[in-house]
C-alpha positions in Angstrom: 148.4 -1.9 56.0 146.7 -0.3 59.0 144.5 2.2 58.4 144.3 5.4 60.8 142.0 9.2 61.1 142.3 11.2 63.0 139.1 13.4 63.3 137.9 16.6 65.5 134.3 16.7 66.6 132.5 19.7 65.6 129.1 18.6 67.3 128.8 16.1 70.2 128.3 12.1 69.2 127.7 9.2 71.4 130.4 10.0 73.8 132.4 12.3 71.7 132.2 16.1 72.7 133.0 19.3 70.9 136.7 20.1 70.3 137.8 16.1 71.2 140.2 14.4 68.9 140.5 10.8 68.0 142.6 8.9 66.2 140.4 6.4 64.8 142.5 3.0 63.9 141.3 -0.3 61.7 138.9 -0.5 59.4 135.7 -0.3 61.1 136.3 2.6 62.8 137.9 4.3 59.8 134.9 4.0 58.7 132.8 5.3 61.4 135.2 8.4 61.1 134.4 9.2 57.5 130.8 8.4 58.4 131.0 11.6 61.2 133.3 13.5 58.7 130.3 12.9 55.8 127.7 13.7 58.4 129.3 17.0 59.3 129.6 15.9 62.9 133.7 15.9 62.9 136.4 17.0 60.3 139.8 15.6 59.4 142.0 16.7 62.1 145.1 19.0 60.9 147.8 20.1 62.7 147.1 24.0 62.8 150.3 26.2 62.2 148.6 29.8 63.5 149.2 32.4 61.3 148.4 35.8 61.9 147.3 36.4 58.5 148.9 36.4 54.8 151.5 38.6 54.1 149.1 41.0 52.2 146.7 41.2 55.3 149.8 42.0 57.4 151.2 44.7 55.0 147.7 46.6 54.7 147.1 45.9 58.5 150.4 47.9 59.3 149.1 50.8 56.5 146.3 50.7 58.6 147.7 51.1 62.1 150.0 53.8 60.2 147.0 56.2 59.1 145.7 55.6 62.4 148.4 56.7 63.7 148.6 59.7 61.7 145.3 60.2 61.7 145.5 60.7 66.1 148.4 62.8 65.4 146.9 65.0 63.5 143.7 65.2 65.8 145.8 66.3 68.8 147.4 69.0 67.1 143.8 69.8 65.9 142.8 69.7 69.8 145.7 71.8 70.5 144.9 74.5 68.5 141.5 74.6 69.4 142.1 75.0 73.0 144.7 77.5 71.7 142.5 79.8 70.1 139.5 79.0 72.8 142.3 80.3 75.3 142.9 83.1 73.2 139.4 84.5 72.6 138.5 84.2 76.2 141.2 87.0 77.0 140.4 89.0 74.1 136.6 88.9 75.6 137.9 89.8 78.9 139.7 92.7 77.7 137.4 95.8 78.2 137.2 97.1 74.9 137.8 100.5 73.3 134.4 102.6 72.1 135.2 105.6 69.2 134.2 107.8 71.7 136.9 106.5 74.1 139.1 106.8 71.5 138.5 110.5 70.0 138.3 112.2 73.2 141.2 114.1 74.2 
């Protein structure tokens, strides 16, 4: 029986770089792979299937986006009424207003 590792370097080695894979075959070499495995210089190579996170991670991402979303909603209405009542006050300040003596003489 033929043994075979395949391995990912994580630090350079001889002439192995970063990020290389190799399939190590045979005896010998197996057991230069496990050496670099044990020696923290490669890891076991495994066939990544990308997630983008667990299901739970998802659902409270989504929550998340949601109140953000929310949470901008509700700010530009805030904004809006701000300007609103900025608007608002400017024309009651340009409005010449009424003194009591304007107002009792007849």
């Amino acid at each position: 029986m033929e043994e075979k590792i395949k391995v990912v370097f994580e630090k350079p080695y001889k002439d192995y770089t970063v990020g290389q894979e190799v399939e190590f075959e045979g005896r010998g070499n197996v057991t230069l792979a496990n050496w670099c495995i044990a020696n923290g210089l490669a890891s076991v190579y495994e066939k990544s299937t990308k997630k983008s996170g667990c299901s739970g991670c998802d659902d409270a991402q989504k929550s998340l986006q949601t109140t953000i979303d929310e949470l901008t909603a509700t700010l530009a209405e805030k904004e809006t009424t701000i300007d609103e009542l900025t608007t608002t006050l400017a024309e009651l300040k340009s409005k010449p207003s009424k003194t009591k003596k304007d107002e009792t003489t007849d």
